[in-house]
C-alpha positions in Angstrom: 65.5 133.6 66.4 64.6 133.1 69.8 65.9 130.1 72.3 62.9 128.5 71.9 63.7 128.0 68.4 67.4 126.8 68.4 67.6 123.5 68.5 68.2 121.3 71.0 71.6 119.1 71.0 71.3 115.6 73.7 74.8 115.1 74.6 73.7 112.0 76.4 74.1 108.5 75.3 70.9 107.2 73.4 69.4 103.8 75.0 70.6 102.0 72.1 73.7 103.0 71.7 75.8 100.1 72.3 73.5 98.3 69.7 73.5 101.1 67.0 77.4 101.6 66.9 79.2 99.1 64.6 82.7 97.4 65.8 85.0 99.6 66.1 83.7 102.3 66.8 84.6 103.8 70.2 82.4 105.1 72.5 84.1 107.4 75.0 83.9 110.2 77.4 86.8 113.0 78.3 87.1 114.7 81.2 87.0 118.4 79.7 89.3 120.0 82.8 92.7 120.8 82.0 93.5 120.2 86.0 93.6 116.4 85.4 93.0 115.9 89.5 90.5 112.9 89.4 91.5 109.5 89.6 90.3 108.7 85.7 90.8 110.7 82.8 87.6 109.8 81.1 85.8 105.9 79.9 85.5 103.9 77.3 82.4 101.6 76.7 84.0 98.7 73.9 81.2 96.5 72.7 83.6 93.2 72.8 86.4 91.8 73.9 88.2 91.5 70.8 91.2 94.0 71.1 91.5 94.0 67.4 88.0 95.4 66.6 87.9 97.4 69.4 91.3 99.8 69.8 91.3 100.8 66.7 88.5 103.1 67.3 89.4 104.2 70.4 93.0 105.1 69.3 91.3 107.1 66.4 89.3 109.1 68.2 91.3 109.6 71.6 94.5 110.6 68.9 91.8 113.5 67.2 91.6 114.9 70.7 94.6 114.0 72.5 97.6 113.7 70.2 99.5 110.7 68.6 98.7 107.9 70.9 102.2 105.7 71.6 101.4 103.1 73.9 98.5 101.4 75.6 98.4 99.6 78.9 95.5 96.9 79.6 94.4 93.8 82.0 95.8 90.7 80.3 93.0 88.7 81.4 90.2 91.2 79.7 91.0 90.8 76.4 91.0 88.1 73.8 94.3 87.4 72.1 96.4 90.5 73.0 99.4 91.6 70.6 102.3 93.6 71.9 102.0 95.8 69.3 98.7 97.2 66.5 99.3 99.3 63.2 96.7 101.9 63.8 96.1 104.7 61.5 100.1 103.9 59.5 101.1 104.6 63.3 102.4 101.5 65.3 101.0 101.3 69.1 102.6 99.4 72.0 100.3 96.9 74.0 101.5 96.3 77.3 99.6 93.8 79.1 99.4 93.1 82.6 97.1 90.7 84.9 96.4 93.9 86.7 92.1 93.3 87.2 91.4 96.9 88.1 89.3 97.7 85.4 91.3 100.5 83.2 93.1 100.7 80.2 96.2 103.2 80.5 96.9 105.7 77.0 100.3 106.9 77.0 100.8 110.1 74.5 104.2 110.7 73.1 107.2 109.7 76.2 105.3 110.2 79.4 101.8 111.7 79.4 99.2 109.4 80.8 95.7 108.8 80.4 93.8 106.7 82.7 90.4 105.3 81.5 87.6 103.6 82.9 86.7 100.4 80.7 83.0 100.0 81.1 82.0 96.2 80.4 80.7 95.3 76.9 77.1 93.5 78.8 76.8 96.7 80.7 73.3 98.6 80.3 72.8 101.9 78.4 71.9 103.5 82.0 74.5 102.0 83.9 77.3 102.9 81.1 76.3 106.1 81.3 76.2 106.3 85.2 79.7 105.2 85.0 80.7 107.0 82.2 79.7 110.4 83.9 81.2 109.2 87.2 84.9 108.4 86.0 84.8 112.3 84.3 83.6 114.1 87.3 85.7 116.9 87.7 88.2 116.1 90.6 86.8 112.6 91.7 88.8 109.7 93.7 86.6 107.1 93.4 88.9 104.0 91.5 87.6 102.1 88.7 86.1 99.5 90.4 84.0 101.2 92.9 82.5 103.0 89.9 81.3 100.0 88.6 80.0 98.6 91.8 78.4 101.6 92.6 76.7 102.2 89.2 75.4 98.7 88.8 78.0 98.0 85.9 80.4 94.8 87.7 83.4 94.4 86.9 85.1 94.5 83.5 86.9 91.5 84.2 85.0 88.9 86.7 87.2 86.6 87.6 86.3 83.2 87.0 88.3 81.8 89.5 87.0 83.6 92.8 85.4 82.1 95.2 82.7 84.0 97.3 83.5 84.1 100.8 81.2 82.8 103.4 79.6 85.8 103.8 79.1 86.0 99.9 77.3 82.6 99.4 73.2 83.1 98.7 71.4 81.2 101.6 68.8 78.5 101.0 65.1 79.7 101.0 63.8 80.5 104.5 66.8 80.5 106.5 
């Protein structure tokens, strides 16, 4: 059997993935490098806000390649209705939750190892998820959370309803 003939696997997202995956079910990237010298540890795309539909997923299939997850740390003001702690798998989880805005949700792993993840916004298009997605597992880059999502076209996970654009910010009338 020749090269030609094997076939082909597309490890990218499809266009409608967001649409095609039911609640629940978690759609994440890894950074495959055991070096760990990046700023993020991988994403995770959640198609709602509702913590309860969405970390169940993505604690079963971050504990398949990480270990037992113990704890998870994320922006208060994200997430509808946040419990301090969910029953996931007949394994009890630790919320911690934080009005921190930087776009991230932290995975702690048995007492101290931590995973830091990108949380791509639910709205966010198939291309600019996966711009993002790719970004926050690039072996060995700085770039924070939120420049990532500027830079890819994503916004942030968490606009803040109460900002105010600054002068420089405001759109101008037509013609000036």
């Amino acid at each position: 059997m020749s090269d030609s003939d094997s076939p082909r696997v597309n490890r990218l997202l499809p266009d409608a993935v967001h649409q095609a995956v039911r609640p629940g079910t978690a759609v994440v990237r890894l950074e495959t490098t055991h070096e760990r010298q990046g700023v993020l540890d991988g994403a995770w795309w959640p198609r709602s806000r509702d913590i309860a539909a969405e970390l169940p997923g993505l604690i079963t299939a971050l504990t398949e390649h990480l270990g037992p997850v113990t704890r998870v740390g994320l922006d208060a003001g994200a997430w509808e209705e946040l419990p301090t702690r969910m029953t996931i798998d007949d394994r009890v989880v630790h919320i911690d939750s934080s009005p921190v805005g930087d776009d991230t949700v932290l995975i702690t792993r048995g007492g101290q190892d931590l995973f830091s993840l990108l949380v791509v916004p639910p709205h966010a298009t198939p291309d600019a998820a996966r711009a993002a997605m790719t970004e926050a597992v690039r072996s060995g880059s700085l770039t924070q959370a939120e420049q990532i999502l500027v830079d890819t076209g994503t916004g942030r996970a968490n606009p803040s309803a109460t900002e105010v654009p600054s002068a420089t910010e405001v759109p101008s009338a037509p013609g000036e």
